[in-house]
N, CA, C and O atoms as CSV, one atom per row, in Angstrom:
chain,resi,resn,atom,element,x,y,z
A,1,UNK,N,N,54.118,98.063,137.120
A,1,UNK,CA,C,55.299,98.837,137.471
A,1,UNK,C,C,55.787,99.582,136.234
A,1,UNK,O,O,55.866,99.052,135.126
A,2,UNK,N,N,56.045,100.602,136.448
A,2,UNK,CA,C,56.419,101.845,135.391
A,2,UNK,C,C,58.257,101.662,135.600
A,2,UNK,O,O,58.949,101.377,136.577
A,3,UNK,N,N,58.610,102.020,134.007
A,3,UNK,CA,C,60.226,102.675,134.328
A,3,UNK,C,C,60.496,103.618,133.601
A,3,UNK,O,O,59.602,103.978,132.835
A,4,UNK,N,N,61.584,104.227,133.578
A,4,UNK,CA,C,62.220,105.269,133.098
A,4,UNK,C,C,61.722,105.317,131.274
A,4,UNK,O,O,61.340,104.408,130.536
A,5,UNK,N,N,61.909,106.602,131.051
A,5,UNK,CA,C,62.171,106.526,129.581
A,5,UNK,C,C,62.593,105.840,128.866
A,5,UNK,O,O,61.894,105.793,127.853
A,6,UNK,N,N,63.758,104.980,128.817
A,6,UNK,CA,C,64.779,104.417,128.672
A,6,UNK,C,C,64.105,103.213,127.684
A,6,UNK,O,O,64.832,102.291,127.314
A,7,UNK,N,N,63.076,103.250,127.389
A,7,UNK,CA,C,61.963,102.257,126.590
A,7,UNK,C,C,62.532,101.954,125.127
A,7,UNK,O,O,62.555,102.771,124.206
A,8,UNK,N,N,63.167,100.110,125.056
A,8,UNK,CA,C,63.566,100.301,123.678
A,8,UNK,C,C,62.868,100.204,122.971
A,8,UNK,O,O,62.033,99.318,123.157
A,9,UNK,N,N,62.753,101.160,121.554
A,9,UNK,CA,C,61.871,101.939,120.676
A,9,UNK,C,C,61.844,100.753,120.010
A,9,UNK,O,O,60.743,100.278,119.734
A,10,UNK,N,N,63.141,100.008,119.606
A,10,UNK,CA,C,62.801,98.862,117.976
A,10,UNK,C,C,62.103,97.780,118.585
A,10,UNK,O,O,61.494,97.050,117.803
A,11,UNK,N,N,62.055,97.538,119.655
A,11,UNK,CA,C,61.203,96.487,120.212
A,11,UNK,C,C,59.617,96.769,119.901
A,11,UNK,O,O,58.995,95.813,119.436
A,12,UNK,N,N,59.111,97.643,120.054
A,12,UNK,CA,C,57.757,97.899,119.816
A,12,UNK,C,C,57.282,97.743,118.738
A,12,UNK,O,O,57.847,98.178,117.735
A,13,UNK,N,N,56.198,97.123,118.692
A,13,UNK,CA,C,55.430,97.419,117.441
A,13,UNK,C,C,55.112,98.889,116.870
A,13,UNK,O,O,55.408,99.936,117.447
A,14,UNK,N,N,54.431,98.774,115.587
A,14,UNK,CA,C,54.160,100.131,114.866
A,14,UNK,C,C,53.016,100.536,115.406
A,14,UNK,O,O,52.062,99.759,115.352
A,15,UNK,N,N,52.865,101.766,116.010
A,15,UNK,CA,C,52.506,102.549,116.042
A,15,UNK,C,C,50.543,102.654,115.741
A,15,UNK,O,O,50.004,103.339,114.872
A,16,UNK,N,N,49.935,101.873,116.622
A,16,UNK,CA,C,48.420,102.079,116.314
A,16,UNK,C,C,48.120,103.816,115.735
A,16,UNK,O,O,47.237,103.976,114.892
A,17,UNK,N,N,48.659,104.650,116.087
A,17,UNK,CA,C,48.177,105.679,115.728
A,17,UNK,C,C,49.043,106.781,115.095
A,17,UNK,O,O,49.985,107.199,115.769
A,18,UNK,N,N,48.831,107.287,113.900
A,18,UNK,CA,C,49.197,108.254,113.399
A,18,UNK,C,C,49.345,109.873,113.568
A,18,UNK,O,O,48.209,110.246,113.862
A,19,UNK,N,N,50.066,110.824,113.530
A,19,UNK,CA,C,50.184,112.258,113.835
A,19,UNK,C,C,50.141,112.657,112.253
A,19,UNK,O,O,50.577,111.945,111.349
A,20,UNK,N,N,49.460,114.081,112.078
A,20,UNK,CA,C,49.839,114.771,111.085
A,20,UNK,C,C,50.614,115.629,111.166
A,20,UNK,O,O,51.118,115.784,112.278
A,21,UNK,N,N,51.026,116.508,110.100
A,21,UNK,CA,C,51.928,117.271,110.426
A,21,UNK,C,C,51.726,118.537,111.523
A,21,UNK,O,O,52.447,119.171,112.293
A,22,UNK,N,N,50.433,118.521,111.161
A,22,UNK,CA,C,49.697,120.052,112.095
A,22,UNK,C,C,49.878,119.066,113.234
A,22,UNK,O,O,50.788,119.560,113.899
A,23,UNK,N,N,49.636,118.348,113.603
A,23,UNK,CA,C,49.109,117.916,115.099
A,23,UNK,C,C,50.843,117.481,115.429
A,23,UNK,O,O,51.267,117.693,116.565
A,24,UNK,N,N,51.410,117.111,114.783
A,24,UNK,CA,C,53.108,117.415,115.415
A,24,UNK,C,C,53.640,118.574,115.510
A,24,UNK,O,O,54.278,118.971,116.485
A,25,UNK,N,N,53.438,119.120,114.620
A,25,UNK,CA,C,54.017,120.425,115.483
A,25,UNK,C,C,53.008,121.584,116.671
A,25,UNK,O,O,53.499,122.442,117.404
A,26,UNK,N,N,51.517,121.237,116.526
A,26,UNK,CA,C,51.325,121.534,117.948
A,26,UNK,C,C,51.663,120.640,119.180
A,26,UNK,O,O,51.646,121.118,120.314
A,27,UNK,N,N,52.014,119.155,118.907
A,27,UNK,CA,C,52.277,118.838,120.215
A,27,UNK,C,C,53.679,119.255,120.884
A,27,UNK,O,O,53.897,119.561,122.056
A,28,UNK,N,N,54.609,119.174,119.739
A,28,UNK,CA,C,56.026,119.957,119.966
A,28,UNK,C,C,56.019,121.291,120.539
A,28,UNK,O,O,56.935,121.635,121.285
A,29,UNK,N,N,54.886,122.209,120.199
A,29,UNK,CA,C,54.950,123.273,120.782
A,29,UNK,C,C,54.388,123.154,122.184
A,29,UNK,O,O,54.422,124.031,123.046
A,30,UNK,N,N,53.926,122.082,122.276
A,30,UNK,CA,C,53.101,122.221,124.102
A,30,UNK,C,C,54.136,121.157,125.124
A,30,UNK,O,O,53.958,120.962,126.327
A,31,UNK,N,N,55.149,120.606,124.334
A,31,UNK,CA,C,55.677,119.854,125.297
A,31,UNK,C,C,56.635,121.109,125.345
A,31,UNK,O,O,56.591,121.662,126.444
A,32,UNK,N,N,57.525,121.724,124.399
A,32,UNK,CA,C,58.002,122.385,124.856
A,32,UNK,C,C,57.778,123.755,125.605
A,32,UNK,O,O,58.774,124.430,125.863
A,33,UNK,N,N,56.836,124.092,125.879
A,33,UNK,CA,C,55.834,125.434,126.850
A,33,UNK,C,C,55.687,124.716,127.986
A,33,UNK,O,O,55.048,125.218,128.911
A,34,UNK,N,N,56.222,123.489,128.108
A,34,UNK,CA,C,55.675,122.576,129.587
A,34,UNK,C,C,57.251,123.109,130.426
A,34,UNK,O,O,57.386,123.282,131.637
A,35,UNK,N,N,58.056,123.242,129.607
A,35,UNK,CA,C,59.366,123.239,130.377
A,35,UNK,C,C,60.357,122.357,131.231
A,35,UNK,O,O,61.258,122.637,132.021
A,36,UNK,N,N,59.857,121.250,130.783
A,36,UNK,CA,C,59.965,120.302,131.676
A,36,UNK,C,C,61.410,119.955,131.485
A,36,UNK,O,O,62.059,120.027,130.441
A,37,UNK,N,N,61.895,119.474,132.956
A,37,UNK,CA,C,63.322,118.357,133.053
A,37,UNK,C,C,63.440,117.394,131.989
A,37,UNK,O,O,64.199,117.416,131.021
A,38,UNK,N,N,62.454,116.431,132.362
A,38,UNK,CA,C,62.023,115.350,132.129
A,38,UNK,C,C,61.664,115.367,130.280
A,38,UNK,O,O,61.345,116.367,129.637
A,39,UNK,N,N,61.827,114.043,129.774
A,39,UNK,CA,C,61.282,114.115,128.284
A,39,UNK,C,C,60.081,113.817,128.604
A,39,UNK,O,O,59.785,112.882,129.348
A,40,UNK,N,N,59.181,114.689,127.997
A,40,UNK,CA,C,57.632,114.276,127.965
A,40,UNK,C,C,57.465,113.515,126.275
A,40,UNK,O,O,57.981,113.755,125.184
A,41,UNK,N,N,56.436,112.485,126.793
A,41,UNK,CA,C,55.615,111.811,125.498
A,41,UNK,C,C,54.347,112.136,125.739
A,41,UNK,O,O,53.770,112.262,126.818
A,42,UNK,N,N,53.902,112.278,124.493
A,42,UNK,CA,C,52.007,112.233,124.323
A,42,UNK,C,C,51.770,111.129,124.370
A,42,UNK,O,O,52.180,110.262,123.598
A,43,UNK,N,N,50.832,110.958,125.601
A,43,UNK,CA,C,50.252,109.159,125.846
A,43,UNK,C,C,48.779,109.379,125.309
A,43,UNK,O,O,48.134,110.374,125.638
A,44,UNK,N,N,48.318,108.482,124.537
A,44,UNK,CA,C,47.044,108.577,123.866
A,44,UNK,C,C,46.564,107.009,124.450
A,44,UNK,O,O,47.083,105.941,124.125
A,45,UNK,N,N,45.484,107.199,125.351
A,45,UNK,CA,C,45.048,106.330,125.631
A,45,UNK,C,C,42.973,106.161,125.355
A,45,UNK,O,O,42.228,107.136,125.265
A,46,UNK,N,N,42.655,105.127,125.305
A,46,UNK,CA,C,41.347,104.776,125.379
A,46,UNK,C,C,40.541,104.228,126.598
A,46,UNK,O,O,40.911,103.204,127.172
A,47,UNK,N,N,39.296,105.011,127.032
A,47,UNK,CA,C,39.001,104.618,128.308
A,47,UNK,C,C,37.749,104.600,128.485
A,47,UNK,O,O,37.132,105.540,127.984
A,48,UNK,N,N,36.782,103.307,129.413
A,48,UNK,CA,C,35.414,103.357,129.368
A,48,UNK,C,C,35.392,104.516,129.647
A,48,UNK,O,O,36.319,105.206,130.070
A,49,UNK,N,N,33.282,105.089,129.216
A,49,UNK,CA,C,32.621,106.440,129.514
A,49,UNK,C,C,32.654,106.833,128.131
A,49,UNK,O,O,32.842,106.310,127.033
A,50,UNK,N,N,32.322,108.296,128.764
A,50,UNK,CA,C,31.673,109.140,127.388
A,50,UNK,C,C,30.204,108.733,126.843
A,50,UNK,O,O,30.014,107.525,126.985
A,51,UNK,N,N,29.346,109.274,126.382
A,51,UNK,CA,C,28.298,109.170,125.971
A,51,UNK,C,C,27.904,107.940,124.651
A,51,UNK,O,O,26.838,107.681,124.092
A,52,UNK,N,N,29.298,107.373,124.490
A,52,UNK,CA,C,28.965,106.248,123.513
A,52,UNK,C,C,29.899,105.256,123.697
A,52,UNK,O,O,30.475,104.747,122.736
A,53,UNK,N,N,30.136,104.883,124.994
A,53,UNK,CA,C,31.117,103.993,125.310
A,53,UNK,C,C,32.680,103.681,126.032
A,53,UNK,O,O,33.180,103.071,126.977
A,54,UNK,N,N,32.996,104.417,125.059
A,54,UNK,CA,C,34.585,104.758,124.783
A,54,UNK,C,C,34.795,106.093,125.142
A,54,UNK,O,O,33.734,106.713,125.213
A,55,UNK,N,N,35.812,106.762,125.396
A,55,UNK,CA,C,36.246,108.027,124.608
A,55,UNK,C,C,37.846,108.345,124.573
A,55,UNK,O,O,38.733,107.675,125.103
A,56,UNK,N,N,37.952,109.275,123.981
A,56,UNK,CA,C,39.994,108.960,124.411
A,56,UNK,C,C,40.380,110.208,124.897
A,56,UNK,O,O,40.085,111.368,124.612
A,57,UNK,N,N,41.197,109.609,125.795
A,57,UNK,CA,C,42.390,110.780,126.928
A,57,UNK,C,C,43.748,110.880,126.124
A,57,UNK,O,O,44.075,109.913,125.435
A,58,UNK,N,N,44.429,111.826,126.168
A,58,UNK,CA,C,45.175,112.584,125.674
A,58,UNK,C,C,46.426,113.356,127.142
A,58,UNK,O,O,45.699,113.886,127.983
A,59,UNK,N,N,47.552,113.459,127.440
A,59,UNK,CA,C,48.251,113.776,128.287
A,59,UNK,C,C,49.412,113.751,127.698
A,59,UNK,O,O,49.599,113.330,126.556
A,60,UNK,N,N,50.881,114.531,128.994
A,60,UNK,CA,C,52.044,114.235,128.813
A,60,UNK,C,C,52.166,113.222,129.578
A,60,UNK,O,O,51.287,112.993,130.408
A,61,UNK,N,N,53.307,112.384,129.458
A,61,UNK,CA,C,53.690,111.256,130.258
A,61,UNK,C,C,55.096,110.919,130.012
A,61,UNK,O,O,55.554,110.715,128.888
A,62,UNK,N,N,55.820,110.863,131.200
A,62,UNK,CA,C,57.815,110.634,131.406
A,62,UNK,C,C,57.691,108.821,131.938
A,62,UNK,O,O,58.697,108.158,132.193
A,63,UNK,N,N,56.519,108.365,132.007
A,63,UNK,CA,C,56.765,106.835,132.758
A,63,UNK,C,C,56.238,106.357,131.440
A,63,UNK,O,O,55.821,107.053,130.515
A,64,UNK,N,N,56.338,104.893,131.517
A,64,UNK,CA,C,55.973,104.035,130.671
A,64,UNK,C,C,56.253,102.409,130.806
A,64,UNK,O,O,57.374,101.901,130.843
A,65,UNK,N,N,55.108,101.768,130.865
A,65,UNK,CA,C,55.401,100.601,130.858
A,65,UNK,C,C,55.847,99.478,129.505
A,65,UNK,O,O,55.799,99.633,128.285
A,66,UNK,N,N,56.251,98.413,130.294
A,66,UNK,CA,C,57.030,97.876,129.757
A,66,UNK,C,C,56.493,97.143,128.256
A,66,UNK,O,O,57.079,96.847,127.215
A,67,UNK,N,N,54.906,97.007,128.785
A,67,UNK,CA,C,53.808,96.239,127.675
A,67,UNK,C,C,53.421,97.687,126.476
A,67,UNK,O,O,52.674,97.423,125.533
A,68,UNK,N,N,53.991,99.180,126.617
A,68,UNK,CA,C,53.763,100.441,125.667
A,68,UNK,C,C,54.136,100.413,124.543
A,68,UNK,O,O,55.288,100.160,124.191
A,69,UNK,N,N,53.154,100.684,123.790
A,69,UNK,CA,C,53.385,100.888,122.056
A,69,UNK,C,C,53.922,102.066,122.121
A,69,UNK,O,O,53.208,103.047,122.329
A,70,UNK,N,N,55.562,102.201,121.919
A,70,UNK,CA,C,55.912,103.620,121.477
A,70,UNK,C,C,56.656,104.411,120.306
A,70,UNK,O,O,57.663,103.903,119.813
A,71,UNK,N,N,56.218,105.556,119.881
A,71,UNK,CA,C,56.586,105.688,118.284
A,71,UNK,C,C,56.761,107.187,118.743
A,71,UNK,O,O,56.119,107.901,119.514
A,72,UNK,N,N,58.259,107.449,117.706
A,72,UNK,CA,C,58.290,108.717,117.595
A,72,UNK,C,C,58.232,109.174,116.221
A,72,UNK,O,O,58.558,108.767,115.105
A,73,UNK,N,N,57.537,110.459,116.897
A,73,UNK,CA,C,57.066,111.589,114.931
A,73,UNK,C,C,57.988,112.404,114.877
A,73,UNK,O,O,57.800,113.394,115.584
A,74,UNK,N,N,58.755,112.387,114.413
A,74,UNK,CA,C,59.804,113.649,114.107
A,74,UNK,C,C,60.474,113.800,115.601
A,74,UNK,O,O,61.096,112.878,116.130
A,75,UNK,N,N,60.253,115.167,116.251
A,75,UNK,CA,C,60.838,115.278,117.606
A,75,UNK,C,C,59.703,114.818,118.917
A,75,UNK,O,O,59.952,115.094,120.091
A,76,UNK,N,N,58.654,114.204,118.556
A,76,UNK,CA,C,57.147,113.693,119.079
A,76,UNK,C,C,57.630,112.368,119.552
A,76,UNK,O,O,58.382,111.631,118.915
A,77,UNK,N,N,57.134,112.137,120.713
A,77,UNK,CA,C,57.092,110.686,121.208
A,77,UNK,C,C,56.040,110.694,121.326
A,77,UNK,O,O,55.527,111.781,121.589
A,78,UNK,N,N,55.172,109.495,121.196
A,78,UNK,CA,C,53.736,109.246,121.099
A,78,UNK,C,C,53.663,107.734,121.992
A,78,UNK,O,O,54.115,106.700,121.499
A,79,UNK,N,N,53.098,107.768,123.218
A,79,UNK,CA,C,52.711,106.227,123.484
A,79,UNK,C,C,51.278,106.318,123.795
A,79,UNK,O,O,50.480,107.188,124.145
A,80,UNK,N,N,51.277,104.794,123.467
A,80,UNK,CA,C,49.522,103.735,123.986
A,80,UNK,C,C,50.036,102.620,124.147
A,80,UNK,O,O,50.898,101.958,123.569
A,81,UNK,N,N,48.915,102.412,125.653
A,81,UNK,CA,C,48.818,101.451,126.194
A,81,UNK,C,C,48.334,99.752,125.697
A,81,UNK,O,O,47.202,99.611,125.235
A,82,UNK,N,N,48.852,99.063,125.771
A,82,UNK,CA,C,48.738,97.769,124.681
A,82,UNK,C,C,46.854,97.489,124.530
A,82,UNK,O,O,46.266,97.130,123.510
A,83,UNK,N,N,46.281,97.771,125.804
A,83,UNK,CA,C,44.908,97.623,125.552
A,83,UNK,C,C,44.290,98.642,124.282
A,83,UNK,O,O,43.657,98.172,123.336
A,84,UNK,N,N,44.504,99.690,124.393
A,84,UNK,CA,C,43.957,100.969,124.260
A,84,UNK,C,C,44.542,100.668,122.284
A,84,UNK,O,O,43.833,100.837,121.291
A,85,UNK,N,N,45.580,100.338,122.312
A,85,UNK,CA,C,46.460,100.170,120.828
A,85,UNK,C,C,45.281,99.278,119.791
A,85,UNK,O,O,45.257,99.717,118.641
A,86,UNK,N,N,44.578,98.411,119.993
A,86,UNK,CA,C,43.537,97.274,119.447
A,86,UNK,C,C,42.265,98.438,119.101
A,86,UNK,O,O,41.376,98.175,118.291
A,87,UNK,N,N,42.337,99.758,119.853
A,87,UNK,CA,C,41.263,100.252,119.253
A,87,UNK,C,C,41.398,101.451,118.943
A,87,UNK,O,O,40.504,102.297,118.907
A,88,UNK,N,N,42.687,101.611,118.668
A,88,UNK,CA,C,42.870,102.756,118.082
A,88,UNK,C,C,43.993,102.635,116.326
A,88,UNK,O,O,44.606,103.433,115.617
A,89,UNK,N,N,43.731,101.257,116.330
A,89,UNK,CA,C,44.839,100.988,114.480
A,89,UNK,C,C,43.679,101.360,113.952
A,89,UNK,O,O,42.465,101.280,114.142
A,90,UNK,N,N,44.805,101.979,112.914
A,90,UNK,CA,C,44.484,103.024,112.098
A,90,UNK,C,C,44.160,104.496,112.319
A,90,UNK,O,O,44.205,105.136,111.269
A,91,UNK,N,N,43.908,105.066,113.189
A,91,UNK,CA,C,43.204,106.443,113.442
A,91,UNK,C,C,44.575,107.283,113.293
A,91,UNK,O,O,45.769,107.026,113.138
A,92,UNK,N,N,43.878,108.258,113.403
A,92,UNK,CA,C,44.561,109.554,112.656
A,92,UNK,C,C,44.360,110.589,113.606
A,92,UNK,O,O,43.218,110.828,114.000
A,93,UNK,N,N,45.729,111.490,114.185
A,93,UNK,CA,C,45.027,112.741,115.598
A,93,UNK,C,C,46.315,113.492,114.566
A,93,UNK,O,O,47.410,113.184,114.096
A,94,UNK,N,N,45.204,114.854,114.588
A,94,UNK,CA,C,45.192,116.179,113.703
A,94,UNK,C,C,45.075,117.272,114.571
A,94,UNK,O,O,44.369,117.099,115.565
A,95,UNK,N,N,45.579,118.286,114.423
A,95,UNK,CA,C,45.740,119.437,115.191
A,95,UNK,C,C,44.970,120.767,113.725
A,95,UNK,O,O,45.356,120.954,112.572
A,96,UNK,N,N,43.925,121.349,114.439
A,96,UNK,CA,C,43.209,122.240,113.243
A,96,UNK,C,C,42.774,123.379,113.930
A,96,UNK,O,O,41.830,123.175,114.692
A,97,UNK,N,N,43.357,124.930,113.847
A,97,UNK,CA,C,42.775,125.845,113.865
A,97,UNK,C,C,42.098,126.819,113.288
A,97,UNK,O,O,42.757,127.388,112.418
A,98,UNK,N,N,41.208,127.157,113.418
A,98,UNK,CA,C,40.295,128.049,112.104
A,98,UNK,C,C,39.439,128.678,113.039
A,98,UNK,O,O,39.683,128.666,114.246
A,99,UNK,N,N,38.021,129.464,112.327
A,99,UNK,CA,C,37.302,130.080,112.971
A,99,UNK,C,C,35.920,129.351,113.627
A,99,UNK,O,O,34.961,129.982,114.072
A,100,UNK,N,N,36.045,127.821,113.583
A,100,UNK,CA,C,35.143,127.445,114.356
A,100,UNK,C,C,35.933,126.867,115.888
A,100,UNK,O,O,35.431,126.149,116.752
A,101,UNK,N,N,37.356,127.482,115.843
A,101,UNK,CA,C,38.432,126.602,117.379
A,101,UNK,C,C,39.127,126.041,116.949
A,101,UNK,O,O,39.021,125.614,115.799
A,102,UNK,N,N,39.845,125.882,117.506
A,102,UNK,CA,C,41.558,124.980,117.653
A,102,UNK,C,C,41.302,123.679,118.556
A,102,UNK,O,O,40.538,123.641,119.521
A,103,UNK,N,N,41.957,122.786,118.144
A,103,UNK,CA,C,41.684,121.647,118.848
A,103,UNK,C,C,42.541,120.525,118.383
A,103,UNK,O,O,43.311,120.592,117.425
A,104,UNK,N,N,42.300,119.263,119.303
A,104,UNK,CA,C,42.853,117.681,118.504
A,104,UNK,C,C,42.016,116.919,118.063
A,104,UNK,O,O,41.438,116.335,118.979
A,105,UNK,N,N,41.540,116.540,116.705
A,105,UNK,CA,C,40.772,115.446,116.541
A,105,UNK,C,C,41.083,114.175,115.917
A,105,UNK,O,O,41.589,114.169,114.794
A,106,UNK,N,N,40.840,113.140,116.513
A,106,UNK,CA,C,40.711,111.975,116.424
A,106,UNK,C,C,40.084,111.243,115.114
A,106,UNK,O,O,38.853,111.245,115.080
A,107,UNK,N,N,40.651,110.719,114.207
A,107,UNK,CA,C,39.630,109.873,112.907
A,107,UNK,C,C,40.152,108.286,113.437
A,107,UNK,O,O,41.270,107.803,113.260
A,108,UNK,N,N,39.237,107.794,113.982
A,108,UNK,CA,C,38.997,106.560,113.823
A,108,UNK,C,C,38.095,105.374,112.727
A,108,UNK,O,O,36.870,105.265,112.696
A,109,UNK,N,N,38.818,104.793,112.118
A,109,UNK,CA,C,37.984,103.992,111.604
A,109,UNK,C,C,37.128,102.661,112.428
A,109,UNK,O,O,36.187,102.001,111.987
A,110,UNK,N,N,37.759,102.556,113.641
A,110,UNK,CA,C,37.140,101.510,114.571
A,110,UNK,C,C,36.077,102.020,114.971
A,110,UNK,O,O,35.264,101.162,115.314
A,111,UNK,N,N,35.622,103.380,115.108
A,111,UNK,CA,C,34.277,103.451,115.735
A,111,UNK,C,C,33.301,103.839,114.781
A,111,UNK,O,O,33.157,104.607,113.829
A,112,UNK,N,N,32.519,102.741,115.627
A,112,UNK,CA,C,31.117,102.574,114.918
A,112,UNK,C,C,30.088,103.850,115.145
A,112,UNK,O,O,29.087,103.882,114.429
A,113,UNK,N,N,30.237,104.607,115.841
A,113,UNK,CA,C,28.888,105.441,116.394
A,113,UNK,C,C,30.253,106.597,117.078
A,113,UNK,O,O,31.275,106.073,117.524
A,114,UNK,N,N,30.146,107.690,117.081
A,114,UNK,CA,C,30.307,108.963,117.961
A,114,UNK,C,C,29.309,109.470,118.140
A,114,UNK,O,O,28.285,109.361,117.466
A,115,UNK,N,N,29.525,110.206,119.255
A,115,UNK,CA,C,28.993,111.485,119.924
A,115,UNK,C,C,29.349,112.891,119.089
A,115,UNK,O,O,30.273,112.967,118.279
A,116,UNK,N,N,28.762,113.608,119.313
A,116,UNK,CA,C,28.837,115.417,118.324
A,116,UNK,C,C,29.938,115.920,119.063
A,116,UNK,O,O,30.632,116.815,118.582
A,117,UNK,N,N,30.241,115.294,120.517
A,117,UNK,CA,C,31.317,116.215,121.031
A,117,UNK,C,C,32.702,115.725,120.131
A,117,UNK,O,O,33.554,116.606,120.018
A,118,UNK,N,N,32.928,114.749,119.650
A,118,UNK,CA,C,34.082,113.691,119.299
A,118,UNK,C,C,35.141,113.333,120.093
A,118,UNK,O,O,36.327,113.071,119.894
A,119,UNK,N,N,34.456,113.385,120.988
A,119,UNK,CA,C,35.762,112.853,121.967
A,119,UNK,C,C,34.713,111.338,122.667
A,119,UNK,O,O,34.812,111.147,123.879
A,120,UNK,N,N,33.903,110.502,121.945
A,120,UNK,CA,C,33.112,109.602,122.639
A,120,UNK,C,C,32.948,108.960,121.451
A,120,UNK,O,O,32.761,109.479,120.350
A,121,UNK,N,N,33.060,107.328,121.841
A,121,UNK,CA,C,32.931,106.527,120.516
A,121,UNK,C,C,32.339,105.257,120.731
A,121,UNK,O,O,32.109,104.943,121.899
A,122,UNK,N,N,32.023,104.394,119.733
A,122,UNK,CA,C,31.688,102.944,120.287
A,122,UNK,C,C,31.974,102.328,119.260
A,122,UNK,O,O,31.863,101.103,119.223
């Protein structure tokens, strides 16, 4: 069962995963282009599949359960799911545009093996 936003923040643990500065202020810019009522958080979760096991999903999300690791970056709310949190301490999600694309990438030190796409891990 999901509830409201209303999620107390000091209760949670820290934060399995880190934002940089680039990757906070692109997520600030896409929650706010969403327009939304609602406060959106970036839910960073981990999920079987992908070509090496693992790979991780990325979304907005206004629900949250009660078992959610949640941390805010500046004006960024960031949650993961308590499973998903065990394999993602330590990693690092970066926002980088240049002339090979714009994108989010993921540095994990938990995975042993990726895929070339980097969105697949084991």
């Amino acid at each position: 069962m999901t509830t409201s936003t209303s999620v107390n923040l000091s209760s949670k643990s820290a934060s399995p995963i880190t934002l940089t500065d680039s990757a906070i202020i692109k997520v600030a810019e896409l929650i706010a282009a969403e327009a939304a009522e609602e406060t959106l958080a970036l839910r960073i979760a981990v999920k079987s599949g992908g070509c090496s096991g693992f790979q991780y999903d990325m979304f907005f999300d206004s629900e949250f359960a009660s078992e959610d690791i949640v941390k805010e970056f500046g004006t960024v709310k960031v949650v993961v799911d308590s499973q998903s949190g065990s394999l993602l301490t330590g990693a690092t999600l970066d926002f980088t545009d240049g002339l090979q694309g714009a994108g989010f990438h993921i540095t994990n030190p938990n995975a042993t093996k990726t895929c070339g796409c980097g969105n697949s891990f084991s």
